[in-house]
C-alpha positions as CSV (number, residue, x, y, z in Angstrom):
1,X,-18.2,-16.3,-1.9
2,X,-17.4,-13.0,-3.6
3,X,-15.7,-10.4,-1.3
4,X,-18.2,-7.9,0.6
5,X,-17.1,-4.2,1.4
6,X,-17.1,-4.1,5.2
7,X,-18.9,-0.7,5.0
8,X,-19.7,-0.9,8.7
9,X,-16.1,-1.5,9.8
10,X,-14.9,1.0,7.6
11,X,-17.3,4.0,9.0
12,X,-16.6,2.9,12.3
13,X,-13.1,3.7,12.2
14,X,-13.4,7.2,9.7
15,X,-15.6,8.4,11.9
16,X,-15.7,7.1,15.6
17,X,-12.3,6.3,16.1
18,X,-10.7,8.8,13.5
19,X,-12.7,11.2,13.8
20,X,-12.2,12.1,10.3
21,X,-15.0,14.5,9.5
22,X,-14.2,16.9,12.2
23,X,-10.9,16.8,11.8
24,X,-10.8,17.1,7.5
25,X,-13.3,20.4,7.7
26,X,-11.1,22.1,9.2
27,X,-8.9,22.4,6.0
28,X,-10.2,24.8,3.5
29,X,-10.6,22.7,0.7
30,X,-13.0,20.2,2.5
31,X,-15.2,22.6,4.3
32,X,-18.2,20.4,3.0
33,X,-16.9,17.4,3.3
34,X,-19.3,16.5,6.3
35,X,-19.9,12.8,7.8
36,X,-22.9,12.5,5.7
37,X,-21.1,13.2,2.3
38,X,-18.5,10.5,3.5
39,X,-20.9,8.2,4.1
40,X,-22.1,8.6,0.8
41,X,-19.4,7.8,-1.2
42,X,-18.1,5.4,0.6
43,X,-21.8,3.4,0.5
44,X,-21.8,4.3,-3.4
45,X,-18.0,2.7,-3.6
46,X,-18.6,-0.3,-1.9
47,X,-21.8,-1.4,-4.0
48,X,-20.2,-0.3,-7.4
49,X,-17.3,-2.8,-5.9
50,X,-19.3,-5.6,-5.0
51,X,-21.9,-5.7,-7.9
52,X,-18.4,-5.0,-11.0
53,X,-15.8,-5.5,-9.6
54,X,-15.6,-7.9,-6.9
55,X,-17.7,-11.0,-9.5
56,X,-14.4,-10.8,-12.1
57,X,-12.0,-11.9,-9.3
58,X,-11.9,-15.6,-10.5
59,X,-12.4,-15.2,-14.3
60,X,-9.3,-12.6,-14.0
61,X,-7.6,-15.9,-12.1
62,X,-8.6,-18.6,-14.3
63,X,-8.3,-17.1,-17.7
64,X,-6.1,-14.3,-17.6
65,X,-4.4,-12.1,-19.3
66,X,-3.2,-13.2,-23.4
67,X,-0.5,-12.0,-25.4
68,X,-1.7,-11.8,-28.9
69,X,0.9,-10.1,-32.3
70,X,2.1,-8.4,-29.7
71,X,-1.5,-6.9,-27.8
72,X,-2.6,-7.9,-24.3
73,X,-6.2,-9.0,-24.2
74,X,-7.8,-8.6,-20.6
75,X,-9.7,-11.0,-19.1
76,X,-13.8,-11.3,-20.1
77,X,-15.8,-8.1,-18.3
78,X,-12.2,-6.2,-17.4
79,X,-12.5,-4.0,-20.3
80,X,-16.3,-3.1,-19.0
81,X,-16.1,-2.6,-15.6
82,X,-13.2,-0.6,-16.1
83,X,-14.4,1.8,-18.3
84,X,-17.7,2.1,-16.0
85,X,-15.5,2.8,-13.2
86,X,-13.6,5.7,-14.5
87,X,-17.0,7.4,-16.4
88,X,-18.2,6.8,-12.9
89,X,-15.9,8.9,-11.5
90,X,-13.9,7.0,-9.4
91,X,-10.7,7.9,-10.3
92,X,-11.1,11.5,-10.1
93,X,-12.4,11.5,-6.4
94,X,-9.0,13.0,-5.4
95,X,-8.3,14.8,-7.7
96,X,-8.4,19.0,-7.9
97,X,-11.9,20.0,-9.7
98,X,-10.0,22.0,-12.1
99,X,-8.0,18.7,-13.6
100,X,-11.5,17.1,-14.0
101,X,-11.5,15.5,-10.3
102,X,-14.3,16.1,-7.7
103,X,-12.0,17.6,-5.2
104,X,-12.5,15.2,-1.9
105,X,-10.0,14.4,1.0
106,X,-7.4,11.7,0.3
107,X,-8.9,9.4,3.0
108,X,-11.8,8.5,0.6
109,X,-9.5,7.8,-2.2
110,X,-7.7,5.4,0.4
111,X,-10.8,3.4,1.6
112,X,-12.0,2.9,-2.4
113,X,-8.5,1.2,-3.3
114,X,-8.6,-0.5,0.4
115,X,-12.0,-2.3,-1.0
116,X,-11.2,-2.4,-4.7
117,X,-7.7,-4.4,-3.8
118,X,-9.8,-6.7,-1.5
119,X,-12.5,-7.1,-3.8
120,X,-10.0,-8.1,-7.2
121,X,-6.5,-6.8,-7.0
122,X,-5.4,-8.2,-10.4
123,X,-8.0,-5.6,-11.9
124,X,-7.2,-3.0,-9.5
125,X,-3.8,-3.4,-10.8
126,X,-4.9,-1.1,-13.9
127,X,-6.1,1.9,-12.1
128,X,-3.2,1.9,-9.2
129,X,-0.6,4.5,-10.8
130,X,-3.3,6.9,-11.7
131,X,-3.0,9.1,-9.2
132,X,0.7,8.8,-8.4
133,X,0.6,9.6,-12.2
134,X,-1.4,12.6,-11.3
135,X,0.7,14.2,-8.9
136,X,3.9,13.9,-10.8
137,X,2.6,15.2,-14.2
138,X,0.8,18.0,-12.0
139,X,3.2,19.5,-10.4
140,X,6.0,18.3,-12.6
141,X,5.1,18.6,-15.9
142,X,5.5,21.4,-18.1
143,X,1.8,23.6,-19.5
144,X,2.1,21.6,-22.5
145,X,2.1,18.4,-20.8
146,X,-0.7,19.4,-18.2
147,X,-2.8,20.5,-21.2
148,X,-2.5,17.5,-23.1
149,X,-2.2,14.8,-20.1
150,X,-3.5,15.7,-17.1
151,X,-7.0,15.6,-17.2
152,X,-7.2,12.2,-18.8
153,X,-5.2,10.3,-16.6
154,X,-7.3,12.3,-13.4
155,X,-10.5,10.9,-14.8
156,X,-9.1,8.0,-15.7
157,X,-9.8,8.2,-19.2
158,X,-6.4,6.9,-19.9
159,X,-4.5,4.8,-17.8
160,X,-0.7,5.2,-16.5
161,X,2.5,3.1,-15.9
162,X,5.6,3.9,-14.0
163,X,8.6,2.4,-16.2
164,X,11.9,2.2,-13.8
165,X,13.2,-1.7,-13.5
166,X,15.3,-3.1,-16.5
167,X,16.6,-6.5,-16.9
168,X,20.4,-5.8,-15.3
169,X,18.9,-3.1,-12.7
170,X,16.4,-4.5,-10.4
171,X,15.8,-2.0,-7.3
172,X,19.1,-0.3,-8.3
173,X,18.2,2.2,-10.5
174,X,21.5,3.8,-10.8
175,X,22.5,1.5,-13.5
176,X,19.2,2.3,-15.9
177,X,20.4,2.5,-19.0
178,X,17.8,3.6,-21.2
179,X,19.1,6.5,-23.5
180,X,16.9,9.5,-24.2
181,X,18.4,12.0,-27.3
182,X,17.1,15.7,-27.6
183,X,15.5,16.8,-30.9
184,X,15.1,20.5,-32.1
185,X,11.2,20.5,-31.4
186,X,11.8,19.9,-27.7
187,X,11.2,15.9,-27.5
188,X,12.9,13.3,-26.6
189,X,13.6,9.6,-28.4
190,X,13.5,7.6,-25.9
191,X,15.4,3.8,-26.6
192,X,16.1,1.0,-24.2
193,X,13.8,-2.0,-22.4
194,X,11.9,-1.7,-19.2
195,X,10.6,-4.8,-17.3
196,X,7.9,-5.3,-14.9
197,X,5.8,-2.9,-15.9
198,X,2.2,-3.4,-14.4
199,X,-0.6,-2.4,-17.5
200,X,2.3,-1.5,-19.8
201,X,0.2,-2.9,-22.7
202,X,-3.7,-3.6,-22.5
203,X,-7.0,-3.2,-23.7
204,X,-8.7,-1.3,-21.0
205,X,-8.4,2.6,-22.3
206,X,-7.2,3.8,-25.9
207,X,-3.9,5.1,-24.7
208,X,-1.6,4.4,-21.9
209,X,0.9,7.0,-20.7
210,X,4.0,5.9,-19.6
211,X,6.5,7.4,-17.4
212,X,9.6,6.6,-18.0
213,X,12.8,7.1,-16.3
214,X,16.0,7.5,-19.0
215,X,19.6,8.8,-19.2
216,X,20.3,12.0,-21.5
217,X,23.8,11.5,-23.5
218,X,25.1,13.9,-21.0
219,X,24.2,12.5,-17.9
220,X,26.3,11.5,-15.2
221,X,26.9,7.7,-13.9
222,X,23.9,6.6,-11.1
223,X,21.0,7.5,-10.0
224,X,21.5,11.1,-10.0
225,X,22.1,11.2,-14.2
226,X,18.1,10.0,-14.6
227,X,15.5,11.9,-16.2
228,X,11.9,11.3,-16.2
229,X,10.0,11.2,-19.4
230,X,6.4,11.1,-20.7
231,X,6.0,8.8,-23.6
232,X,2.1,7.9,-24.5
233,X,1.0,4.6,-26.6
234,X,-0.1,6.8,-29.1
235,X,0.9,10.1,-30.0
236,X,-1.0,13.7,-30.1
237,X,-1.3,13.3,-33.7
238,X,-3.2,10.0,-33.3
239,X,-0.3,7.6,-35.0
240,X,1.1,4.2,-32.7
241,X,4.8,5.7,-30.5
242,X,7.5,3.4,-31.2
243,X,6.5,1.2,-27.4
244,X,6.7,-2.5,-28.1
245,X,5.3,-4.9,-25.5
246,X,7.6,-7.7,-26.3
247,X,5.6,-10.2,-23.6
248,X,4.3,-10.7,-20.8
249,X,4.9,-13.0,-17.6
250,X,3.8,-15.9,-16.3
251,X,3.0,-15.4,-13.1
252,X,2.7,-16.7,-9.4
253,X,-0.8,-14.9,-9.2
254,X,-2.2,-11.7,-10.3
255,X,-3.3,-13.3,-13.5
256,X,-5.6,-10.8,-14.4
257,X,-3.1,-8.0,-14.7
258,X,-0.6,-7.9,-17.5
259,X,3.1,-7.6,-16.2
260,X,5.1,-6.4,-19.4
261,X,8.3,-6.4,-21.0
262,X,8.1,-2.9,-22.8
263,X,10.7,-2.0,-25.5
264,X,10.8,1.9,-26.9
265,X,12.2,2.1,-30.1
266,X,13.4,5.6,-30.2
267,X,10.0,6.5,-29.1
268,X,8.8,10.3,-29.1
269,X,8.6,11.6,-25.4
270,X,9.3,14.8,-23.5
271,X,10.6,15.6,-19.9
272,X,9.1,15.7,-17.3
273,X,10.5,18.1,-14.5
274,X,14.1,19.0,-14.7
275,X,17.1,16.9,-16.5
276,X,19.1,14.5,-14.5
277,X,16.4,15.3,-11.5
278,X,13.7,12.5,-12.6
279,X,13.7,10.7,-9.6
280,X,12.8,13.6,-7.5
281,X,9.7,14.0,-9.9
282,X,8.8,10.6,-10.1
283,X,9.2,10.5,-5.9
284,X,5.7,11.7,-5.4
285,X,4.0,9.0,-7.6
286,X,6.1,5.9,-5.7
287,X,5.3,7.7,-2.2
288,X,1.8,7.1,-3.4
289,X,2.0,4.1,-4.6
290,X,4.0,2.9,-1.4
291,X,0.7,4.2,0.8
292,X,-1.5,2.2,-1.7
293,X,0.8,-0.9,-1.5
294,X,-0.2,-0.5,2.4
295,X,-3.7,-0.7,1.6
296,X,-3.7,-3.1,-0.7
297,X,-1.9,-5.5,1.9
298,X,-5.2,-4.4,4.6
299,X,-7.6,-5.7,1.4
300,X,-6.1,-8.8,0.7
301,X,-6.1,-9.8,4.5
302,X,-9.5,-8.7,4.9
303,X,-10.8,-10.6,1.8
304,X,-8.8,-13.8,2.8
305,X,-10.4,-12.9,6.7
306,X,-13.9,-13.4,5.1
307,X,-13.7,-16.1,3.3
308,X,-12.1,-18.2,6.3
309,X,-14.5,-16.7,8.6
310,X,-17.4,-17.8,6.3
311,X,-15.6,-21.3,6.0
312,X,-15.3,-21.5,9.9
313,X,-19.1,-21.2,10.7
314,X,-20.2,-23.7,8.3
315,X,-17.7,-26.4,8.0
316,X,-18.3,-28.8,11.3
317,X,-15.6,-31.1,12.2
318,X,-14.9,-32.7,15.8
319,X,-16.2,-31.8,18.8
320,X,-14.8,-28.4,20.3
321,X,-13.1,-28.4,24.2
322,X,-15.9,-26.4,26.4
323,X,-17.5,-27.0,29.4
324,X,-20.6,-29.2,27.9
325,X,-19.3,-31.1,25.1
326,X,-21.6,-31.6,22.0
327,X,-22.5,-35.0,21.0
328,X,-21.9,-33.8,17.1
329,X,-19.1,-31.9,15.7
330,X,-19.3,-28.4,16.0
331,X,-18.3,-25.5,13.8
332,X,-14.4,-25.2,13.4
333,X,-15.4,-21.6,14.4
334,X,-15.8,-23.1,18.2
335,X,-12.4,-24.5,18.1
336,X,-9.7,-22.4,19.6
337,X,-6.7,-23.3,17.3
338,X,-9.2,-21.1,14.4
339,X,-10.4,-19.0,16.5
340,X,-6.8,-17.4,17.7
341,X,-6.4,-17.5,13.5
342,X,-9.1,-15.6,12.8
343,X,-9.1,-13.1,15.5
344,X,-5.1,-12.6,14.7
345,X,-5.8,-11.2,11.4
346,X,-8.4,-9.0,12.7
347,X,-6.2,-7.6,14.9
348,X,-3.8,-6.8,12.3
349,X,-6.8,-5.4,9.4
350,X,-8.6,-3.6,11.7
351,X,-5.0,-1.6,13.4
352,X,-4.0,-1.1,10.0
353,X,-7.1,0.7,8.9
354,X,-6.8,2.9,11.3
355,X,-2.9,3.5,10.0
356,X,-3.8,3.7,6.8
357,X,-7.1,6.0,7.2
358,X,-4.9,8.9,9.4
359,X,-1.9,8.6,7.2
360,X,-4.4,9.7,4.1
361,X,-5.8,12.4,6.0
362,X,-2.3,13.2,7.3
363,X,-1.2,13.6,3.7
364,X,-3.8,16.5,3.3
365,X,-3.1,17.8,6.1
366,X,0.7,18.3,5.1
367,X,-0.6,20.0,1.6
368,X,-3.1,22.0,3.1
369,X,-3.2,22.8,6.6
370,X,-2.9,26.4,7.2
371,X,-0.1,25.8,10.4
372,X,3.3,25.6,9.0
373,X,4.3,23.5,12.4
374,X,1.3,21.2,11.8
375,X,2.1,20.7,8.3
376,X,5.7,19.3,9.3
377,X,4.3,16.9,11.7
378,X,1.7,15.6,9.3
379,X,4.9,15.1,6.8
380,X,7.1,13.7,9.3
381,X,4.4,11.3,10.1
382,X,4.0,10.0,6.4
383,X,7.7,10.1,5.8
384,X,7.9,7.5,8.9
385,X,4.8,5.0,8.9
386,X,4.2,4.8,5.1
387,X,7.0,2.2,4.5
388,X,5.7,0.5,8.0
389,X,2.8,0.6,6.4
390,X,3.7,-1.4,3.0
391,X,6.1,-3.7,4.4
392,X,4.4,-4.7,7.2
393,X,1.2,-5.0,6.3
394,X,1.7,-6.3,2.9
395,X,4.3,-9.3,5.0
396,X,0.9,-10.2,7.2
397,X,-1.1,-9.6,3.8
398,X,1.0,-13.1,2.9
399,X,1.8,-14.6,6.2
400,X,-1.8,-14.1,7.2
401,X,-3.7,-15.3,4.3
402,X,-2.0,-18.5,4.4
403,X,-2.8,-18.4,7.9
404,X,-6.6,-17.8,6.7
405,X,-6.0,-20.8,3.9
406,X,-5.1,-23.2,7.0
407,X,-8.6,-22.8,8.1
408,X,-9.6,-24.7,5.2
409,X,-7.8,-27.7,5.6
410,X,-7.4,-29.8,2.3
411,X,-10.4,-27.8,0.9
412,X,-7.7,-24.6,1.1
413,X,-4.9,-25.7,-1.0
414,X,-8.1,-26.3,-4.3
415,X,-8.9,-24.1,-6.4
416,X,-12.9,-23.7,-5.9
417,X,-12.8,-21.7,-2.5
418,X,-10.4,-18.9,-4.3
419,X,-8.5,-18.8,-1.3
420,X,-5.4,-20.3,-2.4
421,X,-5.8,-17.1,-5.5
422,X,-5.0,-14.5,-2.4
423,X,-2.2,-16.2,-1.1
424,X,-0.4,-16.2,-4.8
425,X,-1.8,-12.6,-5.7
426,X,-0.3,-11.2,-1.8
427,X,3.2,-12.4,-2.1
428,X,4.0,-10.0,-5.0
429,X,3.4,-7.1,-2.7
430,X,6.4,-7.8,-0.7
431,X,8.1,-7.3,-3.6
432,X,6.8,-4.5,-5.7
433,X,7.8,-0.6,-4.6
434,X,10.8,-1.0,-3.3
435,X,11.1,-4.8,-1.7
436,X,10.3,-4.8,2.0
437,X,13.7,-5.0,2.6
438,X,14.7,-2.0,1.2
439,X,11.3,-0.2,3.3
440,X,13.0,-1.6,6.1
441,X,16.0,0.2,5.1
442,X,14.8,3.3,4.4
443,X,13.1,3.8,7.6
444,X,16.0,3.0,9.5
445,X,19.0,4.0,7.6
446,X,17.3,7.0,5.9
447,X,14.9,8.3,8.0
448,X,15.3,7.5,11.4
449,X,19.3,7.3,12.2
450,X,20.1,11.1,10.5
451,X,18.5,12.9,13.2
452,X,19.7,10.6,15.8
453,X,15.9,9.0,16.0
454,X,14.6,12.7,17.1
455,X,12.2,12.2,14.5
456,X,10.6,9.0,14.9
457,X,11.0,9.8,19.2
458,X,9.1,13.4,18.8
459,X,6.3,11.5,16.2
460,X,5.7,8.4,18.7
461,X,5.7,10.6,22.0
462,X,2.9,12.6,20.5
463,X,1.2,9.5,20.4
464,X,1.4,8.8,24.6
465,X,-0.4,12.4,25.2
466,X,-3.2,11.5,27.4
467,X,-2.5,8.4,28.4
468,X,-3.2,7.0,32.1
469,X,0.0,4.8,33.0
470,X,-2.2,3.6,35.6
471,X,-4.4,1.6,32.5
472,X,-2.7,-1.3,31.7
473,X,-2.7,-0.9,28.0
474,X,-1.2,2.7,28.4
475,X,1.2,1.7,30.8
476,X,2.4,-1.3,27.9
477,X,1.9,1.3,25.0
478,X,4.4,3.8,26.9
479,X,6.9,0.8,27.5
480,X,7.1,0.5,24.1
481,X,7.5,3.8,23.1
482,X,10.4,4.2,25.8
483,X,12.6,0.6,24.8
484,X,12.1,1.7,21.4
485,X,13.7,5.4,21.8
486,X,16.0,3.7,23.7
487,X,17.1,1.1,21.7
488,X,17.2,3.8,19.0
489,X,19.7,5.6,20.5
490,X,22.0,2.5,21.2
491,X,21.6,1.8,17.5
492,X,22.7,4.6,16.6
493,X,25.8,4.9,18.7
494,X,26.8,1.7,17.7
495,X,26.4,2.3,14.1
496,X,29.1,4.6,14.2
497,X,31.7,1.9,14.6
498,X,29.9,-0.8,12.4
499,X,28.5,0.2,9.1
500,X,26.7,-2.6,8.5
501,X,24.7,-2.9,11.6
502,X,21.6,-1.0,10.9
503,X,21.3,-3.0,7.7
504,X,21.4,-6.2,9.4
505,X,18.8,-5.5,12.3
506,X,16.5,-3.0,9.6
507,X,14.2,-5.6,9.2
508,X,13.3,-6.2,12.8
509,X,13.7,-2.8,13.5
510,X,10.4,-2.1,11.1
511,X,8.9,-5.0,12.7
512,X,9.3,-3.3,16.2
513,X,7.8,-0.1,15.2
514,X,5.1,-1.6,13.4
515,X,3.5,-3.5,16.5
516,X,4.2,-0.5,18.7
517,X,2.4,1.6,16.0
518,X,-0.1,-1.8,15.8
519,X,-0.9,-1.1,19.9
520,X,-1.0,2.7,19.4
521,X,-4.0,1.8,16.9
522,X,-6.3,-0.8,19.2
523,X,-5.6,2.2,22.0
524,X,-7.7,4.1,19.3
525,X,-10.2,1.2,19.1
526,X,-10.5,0.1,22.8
527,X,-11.3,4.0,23.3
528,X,-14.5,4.4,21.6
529,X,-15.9,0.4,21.7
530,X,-17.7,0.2,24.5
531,X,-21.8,-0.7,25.6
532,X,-22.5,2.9,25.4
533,X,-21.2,3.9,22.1
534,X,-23.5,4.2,19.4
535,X,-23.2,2.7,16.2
536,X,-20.8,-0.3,17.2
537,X,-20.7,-3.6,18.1
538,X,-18.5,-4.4,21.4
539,X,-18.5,-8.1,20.8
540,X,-16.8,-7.7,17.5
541,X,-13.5,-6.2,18.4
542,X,-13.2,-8.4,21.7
543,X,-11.9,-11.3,20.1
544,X,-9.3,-8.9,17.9
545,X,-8.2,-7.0,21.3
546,X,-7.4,-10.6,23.4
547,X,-5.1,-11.4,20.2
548,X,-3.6,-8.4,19.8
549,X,-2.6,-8.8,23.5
550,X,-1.7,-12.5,23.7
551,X,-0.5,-13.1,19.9
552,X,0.6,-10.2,18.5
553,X,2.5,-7.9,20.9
554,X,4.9,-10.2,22.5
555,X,7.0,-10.6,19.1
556,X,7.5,-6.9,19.9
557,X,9.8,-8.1,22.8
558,X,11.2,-10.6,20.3
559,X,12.4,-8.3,17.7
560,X,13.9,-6.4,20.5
561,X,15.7,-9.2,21.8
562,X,17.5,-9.7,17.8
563,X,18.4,-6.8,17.5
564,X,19.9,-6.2,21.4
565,X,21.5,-9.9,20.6
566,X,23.1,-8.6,17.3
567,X,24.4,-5.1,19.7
568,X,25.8,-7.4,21.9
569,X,27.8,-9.7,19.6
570,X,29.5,-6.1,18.3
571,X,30.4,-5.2,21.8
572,X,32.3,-8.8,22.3
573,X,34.4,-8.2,19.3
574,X,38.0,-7.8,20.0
575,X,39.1,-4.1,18.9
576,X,40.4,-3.7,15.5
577,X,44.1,-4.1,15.2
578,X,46.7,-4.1,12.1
């Protein structure tokens, strides 16, 4: 089965749980974006979705991308669905009117690439950077640039890589070495070789315009000596740029998107933003991507949810434990071992929606609210759950998946259910945007410790206003919230006299705030599902509530318990002495 758009789920939380209408109007820019317009393009999405995009998902697996003289060739029906999508409009939804986009809140952006990743995310591969892409030439790029770029990579007329990672470098982008000399007419020839890059040579637009991080012959050693550069397939005056896709890889999954080796040849390109400052310019297009990483993890899960759930209801096998036994086997739906499976993973797609969906509208809230103090708040709270967001929920993307493949059986681990495809296409998400490791990292050692936790502390007590510690799931929510500022504080205390503490517990220190931010979420949820709301279904989120309390939240208390274990092995050392 080919992946459906869970349109229902998806309203539910915008606009009974979120509330997102009410709450977008009140920004200037989105005065008419009502419920009903919503709606409307989110309908339109999801049946664009599943009638082009979602039918290439195993032709993108099975065939592939091919390398030919030095051309990738997409897989069959790529090349048309694509350029339907972007004379569509897709792309542009986001986007300011004036660039060529339609103007529409950042949320709706969020739930098209949530579907489009579920649907086939080897294709949505192509049209991922765009708007990362869009931001940094926007409010980066010189007049010249924005004249010449902008609007076709907001439309998506032209497609968009990000070029960081070289073969030495990895995540360590301090020791990029590709060399960028001045010339008198204000470019740049740009010459080195960039790998990993996602669409840096395809067939899907006429030109692709790269983004390229490079050294000028005066810059200084690390990170802060790179420059960001725009360099396009093909030129302003219509000739081929010196940009050689050398190959491309073979691949655990994601077939259906090329992953390139890209060499410039003293290839023309000018800066972008100020010299030796490129990673502050290119900053906005990862935090975007990071956010979309996020979503693409709540896709994959949900895709890999249906097709297990599907599975469950038909295939019969043995005879399920319940008070009157059947005398033939019953669905493997009945049986609680794949029940607790499939209602695990719903837990985790349907909290992260609601994650993903307020940290979009968050995002334009922190561009546009009028309220300078609400405008910090909406940026603290990005700065803090989107690398929860793409660690964690790209982790149970993988975990959960395979999870969703066990249901299956033997049948999982073959080719002809297209399960086993999600499983190979998730694990790269751990990887890509900064490894979840260095997510991890960054929230802790970056963006929590500086401030003492004061942050994160302010940001999750917001979150217990108006709860009844007399409800048990308040009462357990506030719990959290306290251990964790708590624990915070030891951490950082403790850091002080070990240096490499935080790094060791980071990892289950993301995990921790991801399941408290996780119960924060089905709070959301259990608040509006009940017999008397309209529009919703009580009986669907029961199952995904019991395993969110029985399965899900105790490893809270677990990740707790590693990191207290690793403070506690410090304070048993002997003191330092010469």
């Amino acid at each position: 089965m080919n992946y459906q758009p869970p349109l229902e789920d998806i309203h539910f939380i915008l606009h009974e749980v979120l509330k997102a209408p009410a709450q977008l109007q009140s920004l200037p820019p989105f005065a008419d974006s009502d419920a009903e317009l919503m709606r409307q393009v989110v309908d339109e999405a999801g049946k664009f979705i599943a009638q082009e995009v979602a039918p290439l998902q195993g032709v993108g697996d099975s065939i592939g991308c091919k390398f030919v003289n030095g051309k990738v060739i997409t897989p069959p029906g790529f090349k048309d669905a694509y350029q339907a999508f972007w004379q569509a409009g897709w792309p542009a939804l986001a986007c300011a009117p004036e660039d060529g986009g339609q103007g529409l809140p950042a949320v709706l952006e969020a739930v098209l690439f949530e579907m489009l990743s579920g649907a086939n995310h080897g294709w949505t591969m192509a049209p991922g950077l765009l708007h990362g892409a869009y931001e940094c030439i926007k409010h980066h790029g010189s007049e010249a640039l924005k004249a010449g770029y902008l609007e076709k990579v907001a439309t998506g007329e032209w497609l968009a890589t990000m070029c960081l990672t070289e073969p030495h470098a990895g995540s360590d982008l301090g020791l990029v070495r590709t060399r960028a000399l001045p010339q008198t007419d204000g470019s740049y020839r740009l010459s080195g070789t960039k790998i990993f890059i996602s669409g840096g040579e395809h067939d899907l637009t006429d030109n692709i315009v790269h983004l390229v991080l490079a050294r000028l012959p005066d810059a200084p050693a690390g990170p802060k000596g790179l420059s960001l550069f725009l360099a396009p397939k093909v030129r302003p005056d219509g000739t081929p740029n010196a940009i050689h896709c050398e190959r491309i890889e073979e691949k655990m999954g994601l077939h259906g998107s090329p992953t390139c080796v890209m060499r410039f040849d003293e290839a023309t390109g000018w800066m972008i933003g100020e010299p030796h400052r490129g990673l502050n310019a290119m900053f906005v297009m990862m935090n975007a991507a990071r956010l979309h990483v996020g979503l693409q993890g709540i896709g994959l899960l949900e895709a890999a949810w249906q097709k297990a759930d599907a599975y469950a209801k038909e295939r019969r096998q043995m005879r399920a434990p319940k008070p009157k036994m059947s005398s033939t086997p019953d669905p493997i739906a009945e049986h609680p071992a794949m029940r607790r499976i499939l209602a695990t993973q719903r837990a985790w797609i349907d909290g992260g929606r609601v994650l993903a969906y307020r940290t979009a509208i968050e995002l334009d809230i922190a561009k546009r609210h009028p309220d300078a103090a609400r405008k910090h708040t909406a940026q603290q709270w990005c700065s803090l759950v989107t690398p929860v967001l793409k660690a964690a929920w790209t982790a149970q993307a993988f975990h959960g998946s395979s999870d969703c493949l066990q249901v299956f059986g033997g049948h999982g681990y073959v080719r002809e259910w297209g399960i086993e495809q999600i499983v190979r296409d998730a694990r790269v998400t751990m990887i890509y945007e900064g490894t979840n490791e260095i997510q991890a990292i960054d929230l802790l050692v970056r963006k929590v410790m500086p401030d003492g936790g004061a942050g994160l502390s302010a940001m999750l007590q917001t979150l217990c206003d108006g709860l009844d510690k007399q409800l048990a799931a308040h009462a357990q929510f506030m719990r959290q919230v306290a251990e964790l500022g708590q624990l915070t504080s030891t951490l950082v205390e403790a850091s002080k006299a070990d240096q490499e503490l935080a790094y060791w517990v980071a990892d289950d220190y993301l995990r921790a705030v991801a399941l408290t931010l996780l119960a924060w979420a089905w709070l959301r949820i259990s608040d509006v599902v009940n017999p008397d709301t309209l529009n919703s279904n009580p009986a669907r989120w029961t199952a995904a509530a019991s395993a969110m309390r029985h399965w899900v939240l105790p490893e809270f208390d677990m990740r707790l318990g590693i990191i207290k274990g690793r403070l506690a092995e410090i304070a048993m050392r002997p003191p330092y002495s010469s």
